[in-house]
C-alpha positions in Angstrom: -55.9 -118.9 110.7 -56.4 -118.2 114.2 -52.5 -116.8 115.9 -51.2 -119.0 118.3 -49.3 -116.5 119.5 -50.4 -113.4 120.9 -47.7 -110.4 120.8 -47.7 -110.4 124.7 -46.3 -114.2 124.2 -43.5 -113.0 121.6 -40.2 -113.3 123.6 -39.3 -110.3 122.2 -41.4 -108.9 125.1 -39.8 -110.5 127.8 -41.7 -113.7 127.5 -40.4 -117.1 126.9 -39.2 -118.4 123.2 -41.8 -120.2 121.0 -39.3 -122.6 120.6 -36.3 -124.4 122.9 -34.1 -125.2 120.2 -33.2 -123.0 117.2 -34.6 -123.8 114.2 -31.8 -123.7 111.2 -32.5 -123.0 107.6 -29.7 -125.3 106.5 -30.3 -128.2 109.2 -27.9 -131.5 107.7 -30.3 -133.7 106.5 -29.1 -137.6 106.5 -30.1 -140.5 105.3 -29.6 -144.6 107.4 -26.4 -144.0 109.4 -27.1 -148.1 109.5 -25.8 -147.8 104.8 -23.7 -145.3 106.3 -21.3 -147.2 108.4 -21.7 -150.2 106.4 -20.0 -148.1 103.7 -17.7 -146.7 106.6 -16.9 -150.3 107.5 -15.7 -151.2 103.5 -13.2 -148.5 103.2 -11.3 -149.1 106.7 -11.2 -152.6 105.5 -9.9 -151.5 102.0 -7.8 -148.6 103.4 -8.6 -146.6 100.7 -9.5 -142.9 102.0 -8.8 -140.5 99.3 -7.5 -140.6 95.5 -10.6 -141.4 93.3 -11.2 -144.2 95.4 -14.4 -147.0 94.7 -16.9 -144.6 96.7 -15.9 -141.6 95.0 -16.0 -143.8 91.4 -20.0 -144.9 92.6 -21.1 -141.2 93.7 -20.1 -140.0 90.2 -21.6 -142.5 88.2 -24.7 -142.3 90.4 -24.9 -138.4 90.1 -24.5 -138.4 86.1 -27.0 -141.2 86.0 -29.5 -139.2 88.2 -29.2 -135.7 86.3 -29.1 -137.8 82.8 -25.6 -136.1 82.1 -22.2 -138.1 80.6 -19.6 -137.0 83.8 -19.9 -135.8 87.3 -16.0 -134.9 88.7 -16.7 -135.0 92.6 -14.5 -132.0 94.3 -14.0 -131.5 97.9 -16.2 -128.7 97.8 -18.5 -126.5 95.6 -15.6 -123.8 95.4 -13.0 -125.5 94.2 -15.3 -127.1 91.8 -16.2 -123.6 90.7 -12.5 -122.3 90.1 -11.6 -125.5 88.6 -14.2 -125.1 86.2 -13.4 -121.5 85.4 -9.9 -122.4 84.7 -10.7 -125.6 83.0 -12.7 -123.3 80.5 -10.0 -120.4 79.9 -11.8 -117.7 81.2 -9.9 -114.8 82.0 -10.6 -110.9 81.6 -13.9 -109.6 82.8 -16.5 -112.5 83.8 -20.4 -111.5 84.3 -22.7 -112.6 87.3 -25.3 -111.7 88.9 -24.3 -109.8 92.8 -27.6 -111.7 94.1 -25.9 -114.7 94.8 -23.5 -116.3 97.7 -19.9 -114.9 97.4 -18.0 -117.6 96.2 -19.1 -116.8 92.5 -17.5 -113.9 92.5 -14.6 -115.3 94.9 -13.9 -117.8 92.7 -13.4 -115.7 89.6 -11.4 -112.7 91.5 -9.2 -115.3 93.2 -8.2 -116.1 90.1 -7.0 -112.8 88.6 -10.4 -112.8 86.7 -12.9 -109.2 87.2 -16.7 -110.3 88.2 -18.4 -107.7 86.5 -21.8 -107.4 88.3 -25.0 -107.5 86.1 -29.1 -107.1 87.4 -31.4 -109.4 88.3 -35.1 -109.6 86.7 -37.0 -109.0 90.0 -39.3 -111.8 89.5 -36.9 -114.5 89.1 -34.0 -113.2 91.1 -32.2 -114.8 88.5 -29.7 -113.0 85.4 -31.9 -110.4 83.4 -30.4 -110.9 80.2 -30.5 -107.2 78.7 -28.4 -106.4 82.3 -26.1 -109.0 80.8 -25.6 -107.7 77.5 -25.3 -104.4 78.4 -22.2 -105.7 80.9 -20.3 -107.4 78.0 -17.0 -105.6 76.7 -14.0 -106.6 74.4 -12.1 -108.2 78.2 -15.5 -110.0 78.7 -14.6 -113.9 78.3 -17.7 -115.7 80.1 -21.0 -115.7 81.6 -21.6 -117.4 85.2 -25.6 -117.6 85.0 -26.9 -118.5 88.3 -30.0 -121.0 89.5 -31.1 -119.1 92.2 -33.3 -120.7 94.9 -33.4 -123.9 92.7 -35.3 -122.3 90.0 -33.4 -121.9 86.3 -31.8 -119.3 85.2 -32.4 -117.9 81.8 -30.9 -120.4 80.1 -31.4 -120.1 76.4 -31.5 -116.3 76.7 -27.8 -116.3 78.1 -26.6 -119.3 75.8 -27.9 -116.7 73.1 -25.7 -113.5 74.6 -22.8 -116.2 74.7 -23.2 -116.7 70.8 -23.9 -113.4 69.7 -20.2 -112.4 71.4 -17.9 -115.6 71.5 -18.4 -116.2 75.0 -18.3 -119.1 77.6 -21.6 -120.0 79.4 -21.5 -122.0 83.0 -24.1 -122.4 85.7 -23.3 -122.4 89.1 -26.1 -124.7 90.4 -25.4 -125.1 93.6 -29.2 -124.4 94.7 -30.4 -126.9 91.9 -29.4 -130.2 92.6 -32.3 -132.3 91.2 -34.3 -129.4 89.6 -35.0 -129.4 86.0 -35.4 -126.9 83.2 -38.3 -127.5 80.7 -38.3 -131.5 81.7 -34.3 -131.6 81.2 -32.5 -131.6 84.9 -30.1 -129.0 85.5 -26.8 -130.1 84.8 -27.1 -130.6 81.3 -26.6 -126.7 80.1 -23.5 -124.6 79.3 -20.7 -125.8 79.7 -20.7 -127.3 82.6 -22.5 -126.8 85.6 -21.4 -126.7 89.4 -23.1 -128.1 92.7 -22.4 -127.8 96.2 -23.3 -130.7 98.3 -22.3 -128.3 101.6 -23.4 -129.9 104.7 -26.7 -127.0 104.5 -28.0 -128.2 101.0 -30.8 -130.2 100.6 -28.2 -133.0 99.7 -25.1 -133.3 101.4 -21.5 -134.9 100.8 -21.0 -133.4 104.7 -19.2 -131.1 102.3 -18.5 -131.5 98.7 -19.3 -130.4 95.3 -19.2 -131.2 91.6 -19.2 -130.3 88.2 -20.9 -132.1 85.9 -20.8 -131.9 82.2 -21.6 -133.3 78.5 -18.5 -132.7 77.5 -15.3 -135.5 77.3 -12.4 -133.0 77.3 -13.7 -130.7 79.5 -14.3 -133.5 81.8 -10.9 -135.2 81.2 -9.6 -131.4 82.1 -11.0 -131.2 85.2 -10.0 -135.1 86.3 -6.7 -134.1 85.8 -6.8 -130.3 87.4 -8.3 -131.8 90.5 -5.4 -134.1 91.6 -2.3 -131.8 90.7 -2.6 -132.6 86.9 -1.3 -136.5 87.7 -1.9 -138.5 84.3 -0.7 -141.7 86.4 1.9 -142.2 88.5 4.8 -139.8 88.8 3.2 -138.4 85.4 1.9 -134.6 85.9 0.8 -133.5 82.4 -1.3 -130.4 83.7 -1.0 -127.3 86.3 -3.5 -128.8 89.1 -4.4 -128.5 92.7 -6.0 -130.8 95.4 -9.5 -130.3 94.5 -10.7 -134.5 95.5 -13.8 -136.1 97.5 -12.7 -137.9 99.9 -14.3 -141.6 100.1 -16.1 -140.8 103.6 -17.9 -137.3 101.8 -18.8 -139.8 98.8 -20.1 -143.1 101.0 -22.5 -140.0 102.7 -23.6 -138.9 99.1 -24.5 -142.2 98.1 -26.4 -142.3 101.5 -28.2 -139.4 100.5 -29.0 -140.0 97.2 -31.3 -143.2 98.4 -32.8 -141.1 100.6 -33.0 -138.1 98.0 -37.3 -138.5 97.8 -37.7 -138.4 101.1 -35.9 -135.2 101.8 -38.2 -133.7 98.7 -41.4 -134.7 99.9 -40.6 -133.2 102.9 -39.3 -129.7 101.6 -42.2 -130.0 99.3 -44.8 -130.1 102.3 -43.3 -127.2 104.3 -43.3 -125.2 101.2 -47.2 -125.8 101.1 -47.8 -125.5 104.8 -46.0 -122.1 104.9 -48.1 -120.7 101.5 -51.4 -122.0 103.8 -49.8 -120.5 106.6 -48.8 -117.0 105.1 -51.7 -116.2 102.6 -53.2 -113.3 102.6 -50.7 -111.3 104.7 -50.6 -107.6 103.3 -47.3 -107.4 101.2 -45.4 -110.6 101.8 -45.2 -113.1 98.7 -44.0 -116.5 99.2 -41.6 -116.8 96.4 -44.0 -119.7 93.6 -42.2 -123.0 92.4 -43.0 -124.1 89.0 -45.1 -127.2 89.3 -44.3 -128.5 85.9 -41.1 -128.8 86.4 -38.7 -131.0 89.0 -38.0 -129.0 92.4 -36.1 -130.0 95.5 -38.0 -126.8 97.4 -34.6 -126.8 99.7 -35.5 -122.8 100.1 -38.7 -121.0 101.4 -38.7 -117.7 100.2 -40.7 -114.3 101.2 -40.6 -110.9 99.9 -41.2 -108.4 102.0 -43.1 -105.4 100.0 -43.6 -101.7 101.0 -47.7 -102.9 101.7 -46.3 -105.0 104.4 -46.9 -103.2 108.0 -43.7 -104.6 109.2 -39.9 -103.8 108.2 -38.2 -107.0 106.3 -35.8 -106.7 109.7 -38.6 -106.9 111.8 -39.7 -109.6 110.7 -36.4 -111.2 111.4 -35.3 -109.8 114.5 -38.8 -111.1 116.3 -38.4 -114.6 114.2 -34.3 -114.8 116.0 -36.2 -113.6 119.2 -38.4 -117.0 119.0 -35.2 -118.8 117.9 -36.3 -119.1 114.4 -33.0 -118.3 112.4 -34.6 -116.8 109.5 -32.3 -115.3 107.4 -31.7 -112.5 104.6 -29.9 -114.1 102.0 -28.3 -112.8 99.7 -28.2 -109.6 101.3 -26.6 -107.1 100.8 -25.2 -108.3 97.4 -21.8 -109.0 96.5 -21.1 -105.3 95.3 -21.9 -104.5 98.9 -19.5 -106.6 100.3 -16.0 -104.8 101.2 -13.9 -106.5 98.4 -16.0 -105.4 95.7 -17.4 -102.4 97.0 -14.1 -100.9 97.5 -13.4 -102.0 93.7 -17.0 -101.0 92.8 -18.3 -97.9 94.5 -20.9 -97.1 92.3 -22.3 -100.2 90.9 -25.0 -100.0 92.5 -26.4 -97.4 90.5 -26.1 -100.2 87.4 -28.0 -102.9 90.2 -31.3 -101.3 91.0 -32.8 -104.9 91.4 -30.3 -106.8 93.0 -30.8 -103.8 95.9 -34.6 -104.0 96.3 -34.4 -107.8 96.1 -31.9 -107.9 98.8 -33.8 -105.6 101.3 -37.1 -107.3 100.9 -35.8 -111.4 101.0 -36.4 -113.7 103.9 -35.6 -117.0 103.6 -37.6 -119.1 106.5 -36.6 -122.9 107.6 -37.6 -126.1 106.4 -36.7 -129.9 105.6 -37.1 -133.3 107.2 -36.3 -131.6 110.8 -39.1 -129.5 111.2 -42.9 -130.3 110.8 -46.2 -128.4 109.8 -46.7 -127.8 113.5 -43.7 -125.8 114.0 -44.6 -124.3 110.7 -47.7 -123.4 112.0 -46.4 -121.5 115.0 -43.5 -119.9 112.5 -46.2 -118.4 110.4 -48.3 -117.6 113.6 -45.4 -115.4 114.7 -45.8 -113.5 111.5 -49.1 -113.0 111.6 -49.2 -111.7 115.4 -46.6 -109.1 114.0 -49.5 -108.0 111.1 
């Protein structure tokens, strides 16, 4: 593909950026303000704003009927979904994630008195590499918080397996793989339980929310009570709780976005396969592949950035900011990096030699509904003048 830039264009040089506005990897995607406000209208006319209200009641039922799954419990926000659902299950003692991940995994266990211990990533999945995992497990560990990084499943059975073997909890936190499935089953189904974020920057948004759904009836019962200060109706608080709850205006955007779900898909779905046209055969960058025979949202676009490559991974993203393309290096640089943990950790690095290349090489470039194959086109262009 011919460049449409030539690296005297690049602003980086003094010239003017390729584009006027920046271009976002986490742009909100929304569905009909018109359903919106109608759904606006109904609850100023019922007054009902919080407190498992109707909305709240039809995003739930909606979200377990869409991932095939008994109970969704909407939360205000992926977070607080996640440290409900650690302390819903008992965990405690030493917990085991992967560092390649966003840091409220880990936040949400070490807020709770509860040690992440830091396991490796298989470096073609960027998910849990199970024998990192089992070599992590001591007598203190409790639990397993497998990750489905970029949308694509962890190693499910494989952990479940570990889990067994040692008399251990298994949960997901699937905040990347809302509407993904794992071997024709949708994610939401495995472990324990499993937690979403519907953050404003996810493919689906509750403007911000999150959710755990499960299989299981006390588990879920658990968690209905933990969310609204362990209130088993009125003046009756049978269980420590906090205020975890959807509001009704996050759920009437949900439901919003859950019509126009598809929509958002197709269009994550032709970025993906405008930026592999756009990016082939550039020396040591691999788009990140998508497995076709399975469900994917494709919310993320993902590069490597190998030692072939004739560019830096920060290269690569200084010039994209410089064109006001806000690429970004997720998860970089790991959790163990970060000063909480790396003052508690100073040496796990030498245990996460994975995580650490993963984390150097990673660009995550922009997509959904917002942006089209022609900005696509002059995206990839930009990379390719840098070749």
């Amino acid at each position: 593909m011919k460049a449409i830039l030539s690296k005297q264009d690049l602003a980086i040089n003094g010239a003017p950026a390729a584009f006027d506005q920046v271009l976002h990897v986490g742009r909100p995607n929304i569905g009909s303000r018109e359903a919106f406000n109608s759904y606006v209208d109904a609850m100023f006319e019922s007054r009902w704003l919080s407190n498992n209200g109707p909305l709240v009641q039809a995003f739930e039922q909606r979200v377990a009927n869409y991932l095939g799954a008994k109970h969704c419990v909407a939360m205000c926000n992926g977070t607080v979904a996640l440290e409900i659902a650690i302390r819903a299950l008992g965990l405690q003692g030493e917990v085991i994630v992967p560092s390649y991940t966003f840091i409220a995994t880990a936040h949400a266990l070490s807020w709770q008195g509860i040690t992440p211990v830091f396991a490796d990533i298989d470096p073609l999945t960027h998910n849990l590499d199970p024998v990192a995992v089992e070599r992590m497990v001591t007598p203190r560990t409790t639990g397993i918080i497998g990750v489905h990084l970029w949308g694509r499943a962890a190693p499910v059975e494989d952990l479940q397996a570990i889990a067994d073997k040692h008399g251990l909890q298994v949960m997901f936190d699937a905040a990347h793989a809302f509407s993904c499935s794992h071997h024709g089953q949708k994610i939401g189904n495995f472990g324990r339980c499993e937690v979403f974020s519907f953050h404003a920057t996810k493919f689906f948004n509750t403007f911000e929310g999150g959710a755990v759904v499960t299989n299981d009836d006390e588990l879920a019962e658990t968690m209905r009570l933990m969310r609204n200060f362990g209130f088993a109706g009125l003046d009756n608080v049978i269980h420590p709780g906090t205020n975890g709850k959807m509001i009704e205006v996050a759920a009437a955007m949900g439901l919003v976005n859950l019509d126009a779900i598809d929509s958002v898909i197709a269009a994550n779905r032709r970025n993906y396969h405008a930026y592999a046209t756009g990016l082939s055969g550039l020396p040591g960058l691999t788009l990140l592949p998508y497995d076709e025979d399975e469900q994917n949202n494709f919310q993320y676009v993902v590069i490597e950035v190998g030692e072939e490559c004739p560019v830096s991974r920060d290269q690569i993203i200084q010039t994209l900011h410089a064109e006001n393309v806000l690429a970004r290096k997720y998860f970089w640089p790991g959790c163990h990096n970060m000063k909480p943990y790396r003052e508690f950790y100073p040496h796990a690095g030498l245990l996460l030699p994975q995580t650490q290349l993963i984390a150097d090489q990673v660009v995550v470039l922009p997509t959904g509904p917002t942006i089209d194959e022609f900005m696509i086109d002059i995206v990839t262009s930009i990379i390719r003048v840098l070749m």
